[in-house]
MARTORMI-117174 format. One line per field, with one value per residue: x negated, y, z negated of N, C-alpha, C, O in turn; chain; residue in three letters. Coordinates in pm, 1 decimal, m for minus. Each point is the difference from the previous one (the first is absolute). Example, Ala and Ser with C-alpha at 12.3 -4.5 7.8 and 13.67 -1.06 7.14 Angstrom:
2
n_X = c(m1319.0,138.6)
n_Y = c(m569.0,106.9)
n_Z = c(m780.0,138.5)
ca_X = c(89.0,m82.0)
ca_Y = c(119.0,119.0)
ca_Z = c(0.0,m6.0)
c_X = c(m90.0,77.0)
c_Y = c(120.0,109.0)
c_Z = c(0.0,m73.0)
o_X = c(m103.6,m50.9)
o_Y = c(m1.9,110.8)
o_Z = c(m66.5,m16.9)
chain = c(A,A)
res = c(ala,ser)
! end
This chain:
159
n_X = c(m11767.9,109.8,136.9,71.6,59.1,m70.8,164.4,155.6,m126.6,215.0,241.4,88.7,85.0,258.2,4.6,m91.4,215.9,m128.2,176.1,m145.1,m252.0,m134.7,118.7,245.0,93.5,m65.7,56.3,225.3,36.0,m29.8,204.4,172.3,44.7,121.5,184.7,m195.9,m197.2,69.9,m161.7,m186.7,128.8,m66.9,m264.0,m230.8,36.7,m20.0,m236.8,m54.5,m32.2,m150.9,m215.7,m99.0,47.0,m141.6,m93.2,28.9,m23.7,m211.0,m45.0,m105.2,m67.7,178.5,m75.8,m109.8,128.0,157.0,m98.9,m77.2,116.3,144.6,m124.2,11.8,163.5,m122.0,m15.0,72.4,125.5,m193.5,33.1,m62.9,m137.0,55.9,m41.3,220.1,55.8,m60.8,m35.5,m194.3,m101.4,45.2,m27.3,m181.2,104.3,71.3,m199.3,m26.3,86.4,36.3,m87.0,96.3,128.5,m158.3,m97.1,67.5,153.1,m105.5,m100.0,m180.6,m10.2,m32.9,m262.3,m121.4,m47.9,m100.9,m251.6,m80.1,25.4,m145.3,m238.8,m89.8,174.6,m203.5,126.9,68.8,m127.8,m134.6,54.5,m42.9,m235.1,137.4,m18.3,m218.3,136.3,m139.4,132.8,220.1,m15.0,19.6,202.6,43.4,m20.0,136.4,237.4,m95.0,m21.7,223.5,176.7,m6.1,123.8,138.0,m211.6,17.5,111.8,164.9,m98.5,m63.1,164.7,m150.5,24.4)
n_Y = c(11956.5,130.1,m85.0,m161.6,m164.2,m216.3,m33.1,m42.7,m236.2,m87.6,m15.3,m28.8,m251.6,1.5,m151.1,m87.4,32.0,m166.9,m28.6,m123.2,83.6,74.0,175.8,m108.4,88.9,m161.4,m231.8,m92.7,97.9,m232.2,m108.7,12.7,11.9,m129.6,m46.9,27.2,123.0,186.4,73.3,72.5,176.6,114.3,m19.9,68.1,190.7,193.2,70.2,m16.6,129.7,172.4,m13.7,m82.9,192.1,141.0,m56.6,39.0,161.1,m48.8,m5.7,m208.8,m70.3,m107.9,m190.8,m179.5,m99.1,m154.2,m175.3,m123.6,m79.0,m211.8,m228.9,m139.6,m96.1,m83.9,m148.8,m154.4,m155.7,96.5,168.2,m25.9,38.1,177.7,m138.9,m20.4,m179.1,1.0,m258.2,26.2,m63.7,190.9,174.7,m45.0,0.5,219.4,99.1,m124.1,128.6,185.7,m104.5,m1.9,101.3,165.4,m60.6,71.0,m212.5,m85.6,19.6,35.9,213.6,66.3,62.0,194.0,222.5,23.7,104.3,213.8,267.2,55.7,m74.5,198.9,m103.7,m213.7,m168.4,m74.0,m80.4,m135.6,m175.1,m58.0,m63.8,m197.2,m112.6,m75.0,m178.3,m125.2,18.5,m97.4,m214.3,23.0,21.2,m217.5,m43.5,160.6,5.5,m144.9,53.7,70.5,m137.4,m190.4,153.9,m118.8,m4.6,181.3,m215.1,m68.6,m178.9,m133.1,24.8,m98.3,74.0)
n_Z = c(m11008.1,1.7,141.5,m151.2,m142.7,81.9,78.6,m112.9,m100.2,88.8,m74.6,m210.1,m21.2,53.4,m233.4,176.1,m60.8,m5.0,m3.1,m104.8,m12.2,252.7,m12.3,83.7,m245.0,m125.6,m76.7,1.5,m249.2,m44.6,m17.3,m118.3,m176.2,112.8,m128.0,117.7,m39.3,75.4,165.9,m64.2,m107.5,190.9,70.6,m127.9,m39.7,106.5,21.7,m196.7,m157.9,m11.8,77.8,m194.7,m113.3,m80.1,m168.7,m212.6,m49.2,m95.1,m223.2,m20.0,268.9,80.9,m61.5,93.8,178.6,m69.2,m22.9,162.2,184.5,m127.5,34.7,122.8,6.9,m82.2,135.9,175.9,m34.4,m120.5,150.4,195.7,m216.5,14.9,m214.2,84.0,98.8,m205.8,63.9,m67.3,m192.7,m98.3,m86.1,m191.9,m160.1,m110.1,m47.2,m249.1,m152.8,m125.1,m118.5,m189.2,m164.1,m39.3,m204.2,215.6,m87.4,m125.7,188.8,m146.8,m88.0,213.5,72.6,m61.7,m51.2,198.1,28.7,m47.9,70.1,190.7,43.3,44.2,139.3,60.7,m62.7,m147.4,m159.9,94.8,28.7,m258.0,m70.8,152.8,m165.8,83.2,47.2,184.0,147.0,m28.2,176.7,228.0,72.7,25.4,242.0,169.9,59.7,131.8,246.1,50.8,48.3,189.8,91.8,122.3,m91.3,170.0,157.0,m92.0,m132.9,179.6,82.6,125.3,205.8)
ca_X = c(59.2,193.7,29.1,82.9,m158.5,m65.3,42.3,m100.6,m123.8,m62.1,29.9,m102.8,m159.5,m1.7,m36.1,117.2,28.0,113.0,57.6,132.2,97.1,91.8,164.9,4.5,36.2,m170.0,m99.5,17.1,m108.8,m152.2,m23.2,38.3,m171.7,m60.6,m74.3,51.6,0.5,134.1,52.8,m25.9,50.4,144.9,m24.0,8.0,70.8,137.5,m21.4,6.7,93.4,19.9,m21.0,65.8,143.5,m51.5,m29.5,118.5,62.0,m59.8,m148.8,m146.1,m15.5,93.4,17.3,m104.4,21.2,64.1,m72.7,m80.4,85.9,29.5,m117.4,m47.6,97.0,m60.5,m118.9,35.8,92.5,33.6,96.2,105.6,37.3,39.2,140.0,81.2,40.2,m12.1,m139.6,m80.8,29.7,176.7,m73.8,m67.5,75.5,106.0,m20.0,m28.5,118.2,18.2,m134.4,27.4,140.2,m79.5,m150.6,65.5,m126.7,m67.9,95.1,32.5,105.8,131.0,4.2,m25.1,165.6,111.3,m58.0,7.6,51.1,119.3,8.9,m28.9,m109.4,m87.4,109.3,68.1,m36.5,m58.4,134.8,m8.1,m62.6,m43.1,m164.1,m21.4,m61.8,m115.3,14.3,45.3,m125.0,m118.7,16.2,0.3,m175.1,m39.6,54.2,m50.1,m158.1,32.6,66.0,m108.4,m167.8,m80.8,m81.1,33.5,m83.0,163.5,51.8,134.0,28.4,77.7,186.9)
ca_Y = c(118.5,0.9,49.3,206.2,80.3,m1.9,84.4,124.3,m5.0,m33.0,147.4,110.5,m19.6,8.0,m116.4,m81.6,m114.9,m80.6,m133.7,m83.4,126.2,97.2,m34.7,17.3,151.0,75.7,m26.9,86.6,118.2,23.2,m18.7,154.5,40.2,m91.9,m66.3,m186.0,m78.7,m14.8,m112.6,m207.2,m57.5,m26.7,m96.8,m117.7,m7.5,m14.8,m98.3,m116.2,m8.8,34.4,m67.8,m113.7,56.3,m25.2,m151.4,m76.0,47.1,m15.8,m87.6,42.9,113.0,121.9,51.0,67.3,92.6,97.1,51.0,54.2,112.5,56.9,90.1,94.1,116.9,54.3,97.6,103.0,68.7,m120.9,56.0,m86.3,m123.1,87.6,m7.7,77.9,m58.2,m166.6,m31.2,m44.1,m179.7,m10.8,90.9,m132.9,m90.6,m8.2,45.4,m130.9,m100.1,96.3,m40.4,m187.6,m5.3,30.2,m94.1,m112.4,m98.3,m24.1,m124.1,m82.5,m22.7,m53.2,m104.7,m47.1,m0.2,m58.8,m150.5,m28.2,18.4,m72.4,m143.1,m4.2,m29.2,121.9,41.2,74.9,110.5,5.1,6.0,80.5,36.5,9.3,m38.3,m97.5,m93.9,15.5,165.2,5.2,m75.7,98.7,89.7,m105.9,m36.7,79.4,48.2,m96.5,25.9,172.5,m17.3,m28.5,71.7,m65.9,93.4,m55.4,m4.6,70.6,m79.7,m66.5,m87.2,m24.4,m0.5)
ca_Z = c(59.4,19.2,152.6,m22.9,m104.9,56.0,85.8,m56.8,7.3,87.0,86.8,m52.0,9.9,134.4,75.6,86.9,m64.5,108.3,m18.9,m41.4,m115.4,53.5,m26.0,83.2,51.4,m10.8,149.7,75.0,m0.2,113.4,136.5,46.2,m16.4,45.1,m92.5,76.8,m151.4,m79.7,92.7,m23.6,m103.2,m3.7,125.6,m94.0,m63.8,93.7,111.2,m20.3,16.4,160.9,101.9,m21.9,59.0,150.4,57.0,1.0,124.1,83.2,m10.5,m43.7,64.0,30.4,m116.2,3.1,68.2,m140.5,m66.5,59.6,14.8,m108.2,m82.3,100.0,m37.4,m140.4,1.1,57.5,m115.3,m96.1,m65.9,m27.7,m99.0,m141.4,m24.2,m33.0,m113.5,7.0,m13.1,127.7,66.2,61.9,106.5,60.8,55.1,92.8,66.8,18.9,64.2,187.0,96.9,52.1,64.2,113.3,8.7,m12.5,m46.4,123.6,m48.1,m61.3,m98.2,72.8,16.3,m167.4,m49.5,57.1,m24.5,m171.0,m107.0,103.5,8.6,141.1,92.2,89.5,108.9,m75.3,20.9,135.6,31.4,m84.8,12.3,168.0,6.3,27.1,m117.4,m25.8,m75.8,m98.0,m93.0,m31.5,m56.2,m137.9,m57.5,m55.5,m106.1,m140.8,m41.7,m47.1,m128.3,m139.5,m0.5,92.3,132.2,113.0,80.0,104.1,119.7,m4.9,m75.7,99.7,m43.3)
c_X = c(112.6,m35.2,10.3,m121.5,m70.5,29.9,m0.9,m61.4,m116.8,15.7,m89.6,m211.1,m8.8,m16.9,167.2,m17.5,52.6,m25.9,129.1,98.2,79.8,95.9,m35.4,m21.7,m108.5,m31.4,28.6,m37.4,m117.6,18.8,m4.1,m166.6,m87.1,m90.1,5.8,45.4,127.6,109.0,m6.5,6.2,175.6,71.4,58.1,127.2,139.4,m0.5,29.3,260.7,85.8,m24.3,141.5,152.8,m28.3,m22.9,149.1,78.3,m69.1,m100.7,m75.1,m16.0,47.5,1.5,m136.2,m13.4,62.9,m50.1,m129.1,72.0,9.7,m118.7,m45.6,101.8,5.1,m143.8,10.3,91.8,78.3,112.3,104.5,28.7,6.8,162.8,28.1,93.9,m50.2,m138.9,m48.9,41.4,123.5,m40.7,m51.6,64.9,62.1,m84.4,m78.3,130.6,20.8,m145.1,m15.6,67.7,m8.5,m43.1,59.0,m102.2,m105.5,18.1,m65.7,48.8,131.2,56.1,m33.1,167.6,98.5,22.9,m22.1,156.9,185.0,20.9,35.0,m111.8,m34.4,80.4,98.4,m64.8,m28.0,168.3,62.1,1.5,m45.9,m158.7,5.8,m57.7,m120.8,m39.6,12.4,m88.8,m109.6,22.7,61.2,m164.8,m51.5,22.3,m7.1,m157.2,m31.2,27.1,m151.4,m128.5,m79.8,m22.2,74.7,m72.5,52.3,m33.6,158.7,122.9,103.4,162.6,20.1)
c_Y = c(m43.7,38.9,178.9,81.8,20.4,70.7,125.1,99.8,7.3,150.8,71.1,11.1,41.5,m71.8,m33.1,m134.2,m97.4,m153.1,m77.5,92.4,67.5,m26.4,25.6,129.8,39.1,m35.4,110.7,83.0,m4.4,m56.5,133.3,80.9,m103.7,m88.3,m132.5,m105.4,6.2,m60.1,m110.5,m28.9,31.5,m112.4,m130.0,5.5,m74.2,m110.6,m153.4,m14.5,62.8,m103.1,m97.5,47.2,m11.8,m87.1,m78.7,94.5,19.7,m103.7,65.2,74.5,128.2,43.8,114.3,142.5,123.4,40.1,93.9,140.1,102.8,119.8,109.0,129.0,m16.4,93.6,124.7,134.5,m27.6,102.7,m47.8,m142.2,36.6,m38.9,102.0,m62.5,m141.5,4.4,33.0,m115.3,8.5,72.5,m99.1,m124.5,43.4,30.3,m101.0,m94.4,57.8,m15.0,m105.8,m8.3,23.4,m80.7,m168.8,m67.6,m36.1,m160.2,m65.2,m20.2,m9.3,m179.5,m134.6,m16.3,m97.3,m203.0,m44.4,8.7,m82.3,m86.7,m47.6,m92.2,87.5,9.4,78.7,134.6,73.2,55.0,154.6,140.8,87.2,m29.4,m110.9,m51.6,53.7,166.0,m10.3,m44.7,109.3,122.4,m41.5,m29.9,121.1,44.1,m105.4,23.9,136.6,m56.5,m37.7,29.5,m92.6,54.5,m103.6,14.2,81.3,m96.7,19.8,m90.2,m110.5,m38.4,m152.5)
c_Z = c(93.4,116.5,14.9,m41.0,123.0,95.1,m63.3,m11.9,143.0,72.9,m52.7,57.5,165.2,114.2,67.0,m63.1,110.9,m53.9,m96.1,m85.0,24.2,40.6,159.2,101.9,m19.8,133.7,86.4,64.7,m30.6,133.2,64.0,27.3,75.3,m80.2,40.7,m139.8,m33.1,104.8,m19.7,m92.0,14.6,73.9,m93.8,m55.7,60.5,132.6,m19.4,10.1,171.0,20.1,m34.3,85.6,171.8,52.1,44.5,130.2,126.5,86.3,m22.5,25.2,m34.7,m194.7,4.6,48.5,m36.7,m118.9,12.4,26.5,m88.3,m85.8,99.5,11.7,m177.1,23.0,65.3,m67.0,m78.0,m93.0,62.4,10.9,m118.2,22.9,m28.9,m144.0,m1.0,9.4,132.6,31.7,66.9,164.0,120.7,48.9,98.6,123.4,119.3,110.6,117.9,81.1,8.7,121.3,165.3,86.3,58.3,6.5,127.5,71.2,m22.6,m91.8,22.5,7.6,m120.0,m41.5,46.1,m32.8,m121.3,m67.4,105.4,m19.3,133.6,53.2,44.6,161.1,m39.2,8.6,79.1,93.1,m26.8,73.0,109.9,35.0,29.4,m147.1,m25.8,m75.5,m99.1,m116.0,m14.8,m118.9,m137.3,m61.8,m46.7,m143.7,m106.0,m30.5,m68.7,m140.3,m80.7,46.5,64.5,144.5,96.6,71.4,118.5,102.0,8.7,m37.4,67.6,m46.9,30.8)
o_X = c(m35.5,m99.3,m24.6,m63.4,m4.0,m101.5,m88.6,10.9,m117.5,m90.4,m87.0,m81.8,m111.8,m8.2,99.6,m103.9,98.1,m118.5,116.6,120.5,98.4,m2.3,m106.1,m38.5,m26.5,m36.1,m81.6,m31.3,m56.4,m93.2,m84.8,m62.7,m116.6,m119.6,93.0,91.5,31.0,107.1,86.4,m56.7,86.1,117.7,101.1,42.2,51.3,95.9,42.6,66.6,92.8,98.2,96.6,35.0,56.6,37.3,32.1,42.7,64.8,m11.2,3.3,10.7,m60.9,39.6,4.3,m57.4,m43.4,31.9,m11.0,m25.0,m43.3,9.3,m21.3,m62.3,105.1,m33.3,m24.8,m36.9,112.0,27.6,93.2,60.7,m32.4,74.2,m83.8,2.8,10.2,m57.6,82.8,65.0,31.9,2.7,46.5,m36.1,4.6,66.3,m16.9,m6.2,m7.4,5.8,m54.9,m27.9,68.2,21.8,m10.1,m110.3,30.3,62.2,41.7,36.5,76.0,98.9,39.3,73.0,85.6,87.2,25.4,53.8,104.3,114.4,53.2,m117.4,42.4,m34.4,0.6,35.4,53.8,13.9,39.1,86.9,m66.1,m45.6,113.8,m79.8,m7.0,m75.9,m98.2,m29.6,m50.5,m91.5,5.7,m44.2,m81.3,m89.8,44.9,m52.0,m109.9,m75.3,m50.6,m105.0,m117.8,82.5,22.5,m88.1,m66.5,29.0,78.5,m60.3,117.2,38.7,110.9)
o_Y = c(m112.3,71.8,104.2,94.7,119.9,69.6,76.8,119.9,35.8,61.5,49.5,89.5,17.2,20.1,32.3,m65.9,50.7,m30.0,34.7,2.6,18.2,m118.1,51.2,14.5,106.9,77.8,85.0,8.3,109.4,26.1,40.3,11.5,25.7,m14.1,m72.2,m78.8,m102.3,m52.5,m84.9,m107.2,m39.7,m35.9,m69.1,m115.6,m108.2,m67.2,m53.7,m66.4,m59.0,m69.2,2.3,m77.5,m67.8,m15.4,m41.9,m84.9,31.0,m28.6,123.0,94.7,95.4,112.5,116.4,94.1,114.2,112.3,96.7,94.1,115.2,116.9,114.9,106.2,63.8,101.2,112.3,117.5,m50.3,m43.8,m10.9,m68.1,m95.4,39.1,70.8,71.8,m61.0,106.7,m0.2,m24.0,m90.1,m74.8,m19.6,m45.1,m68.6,m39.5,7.9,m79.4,m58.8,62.8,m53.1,m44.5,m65.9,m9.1,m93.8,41.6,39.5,m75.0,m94.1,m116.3,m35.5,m70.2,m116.2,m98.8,m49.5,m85.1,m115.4,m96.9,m42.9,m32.3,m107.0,6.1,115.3,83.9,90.5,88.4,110.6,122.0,79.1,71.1,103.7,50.8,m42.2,60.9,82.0,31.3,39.7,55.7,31.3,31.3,95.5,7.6,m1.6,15.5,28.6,m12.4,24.3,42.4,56.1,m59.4,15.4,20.9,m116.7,85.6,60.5,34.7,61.9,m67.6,6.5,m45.3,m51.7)
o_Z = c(35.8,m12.1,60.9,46.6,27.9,3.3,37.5,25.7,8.6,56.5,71.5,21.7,48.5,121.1,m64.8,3.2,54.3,m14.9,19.2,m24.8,m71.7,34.7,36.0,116.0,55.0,88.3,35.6,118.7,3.0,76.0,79.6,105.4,m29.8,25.8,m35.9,m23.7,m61.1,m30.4,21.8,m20.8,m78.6,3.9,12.1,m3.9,m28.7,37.6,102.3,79.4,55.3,m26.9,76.3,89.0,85.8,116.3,111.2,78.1,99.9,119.2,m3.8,m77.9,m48.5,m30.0,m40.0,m54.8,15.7,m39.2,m75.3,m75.4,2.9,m37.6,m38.6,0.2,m6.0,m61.6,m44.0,m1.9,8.9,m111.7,m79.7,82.7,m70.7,90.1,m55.8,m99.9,106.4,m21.0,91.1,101.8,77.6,97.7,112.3,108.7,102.1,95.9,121.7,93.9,107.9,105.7,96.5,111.3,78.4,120.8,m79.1,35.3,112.6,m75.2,67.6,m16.9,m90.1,m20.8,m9.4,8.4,m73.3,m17.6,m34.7,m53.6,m49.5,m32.0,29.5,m36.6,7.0,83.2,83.5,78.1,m4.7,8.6,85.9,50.6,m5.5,102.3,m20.6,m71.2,m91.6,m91.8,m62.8,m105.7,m107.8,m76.2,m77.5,m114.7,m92.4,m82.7,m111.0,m110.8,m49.8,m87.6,m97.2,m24.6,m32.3,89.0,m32.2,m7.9,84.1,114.5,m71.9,m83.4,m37.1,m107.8,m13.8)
chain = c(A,A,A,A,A,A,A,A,A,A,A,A,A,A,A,A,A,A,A,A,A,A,A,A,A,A,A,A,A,A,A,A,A,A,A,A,A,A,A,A,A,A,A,A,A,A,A,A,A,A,A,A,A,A,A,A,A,A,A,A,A,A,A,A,A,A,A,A,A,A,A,A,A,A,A,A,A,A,A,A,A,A,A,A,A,A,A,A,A,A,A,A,A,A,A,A,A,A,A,A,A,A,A,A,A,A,A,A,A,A,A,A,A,A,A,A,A,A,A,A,A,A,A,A,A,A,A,A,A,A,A,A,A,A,A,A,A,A,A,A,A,A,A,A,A,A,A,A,A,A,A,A,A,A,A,A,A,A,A)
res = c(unk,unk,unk,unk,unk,unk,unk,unk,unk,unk,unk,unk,unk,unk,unk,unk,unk,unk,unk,unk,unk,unk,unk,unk,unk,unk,unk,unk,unk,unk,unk,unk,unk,unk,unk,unk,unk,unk,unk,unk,unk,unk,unk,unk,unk,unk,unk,unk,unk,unk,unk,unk,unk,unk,unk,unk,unk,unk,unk,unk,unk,unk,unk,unk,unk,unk,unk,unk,unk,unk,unk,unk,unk,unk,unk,unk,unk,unk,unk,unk,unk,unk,unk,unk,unk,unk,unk,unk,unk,unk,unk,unk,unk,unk,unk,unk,unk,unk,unk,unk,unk,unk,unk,unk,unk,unk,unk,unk,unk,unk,unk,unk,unk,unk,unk,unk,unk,unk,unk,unk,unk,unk,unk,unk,unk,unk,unk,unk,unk,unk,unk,unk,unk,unk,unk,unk,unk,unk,unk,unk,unk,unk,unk,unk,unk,unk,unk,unk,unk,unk,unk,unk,unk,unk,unk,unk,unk,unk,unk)
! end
């Protein structure tokens, strides 16, 4: 049976259809109706590419933060995210990019950025920055224990 067939089938039997089958504009309209289920398959769908746009202009964090946002006004009202012309994914992104955009990084990804993608010393940075060295290390130990998922102790990290 074909997506289509099934949907349907599914309108007629009265059943709410929600997952890989329903087109964006279905979710929609069961979010509309408060269908969480069609939230978290629009979650699955689109979230993996949000975060990645977000990330890159923010960090981790602040990608999180936007996104989170983001779904949270889909639920809230989710008529306006009904393209007018073009995809949801077009809608999503953009709305993605203006709450990033908001969301300035927190610093340790300031300080991540500056030292990874800079090539900044931890004086340099620090300098940068207006923080004392030891700050900076602290907030580098952080944003490498965020990257690979290693529990911290939040000792300290002497400069």
């Amino acid at each position: 049976m074909s997506a289509r067939e099934f949907r349907k089938v599914s309108r007629w039997l009265g059943a709410v259809p929600v997952g890989a089958h329903c087109t964006d504009a279905e979710l929609l309209a069961l979010v509309e109706r408060q269908k969480p289920q069609a939230l978290q398959e629009l979650y699955r769908r689109h979230a993996p590419l949000l975060f990645g746009v977000a990330r890159r202009t923010v960090g981790v964090s602040g990608a999180e933060r936007a996104i989170s946002a983001l779904f949270l006004q889909i639920w809230a009202t989710p008529e306006s995210f009904t393209p007018d012309a073009g995809s949801l994914r077009r809608v999503l992104l953009t709305r993605t990019v203006s709450l990033a955009a908001g969301a300035p990084p927190p610093p340790e990804e300031r300080a991540w950025a500056l030292l990874t993608v800079g090539r900044c010393t931890f004086a340099e940075a620090a300098r940068l920055l207006g923080v004392p060295e030891s700050v900076v290390r602290q907030q580098a130990l952080a944003a490498f224990r965020a990257r690979s998922g290693t529990p911290g102790d939040h000792t300290q990290v002497a400069g």
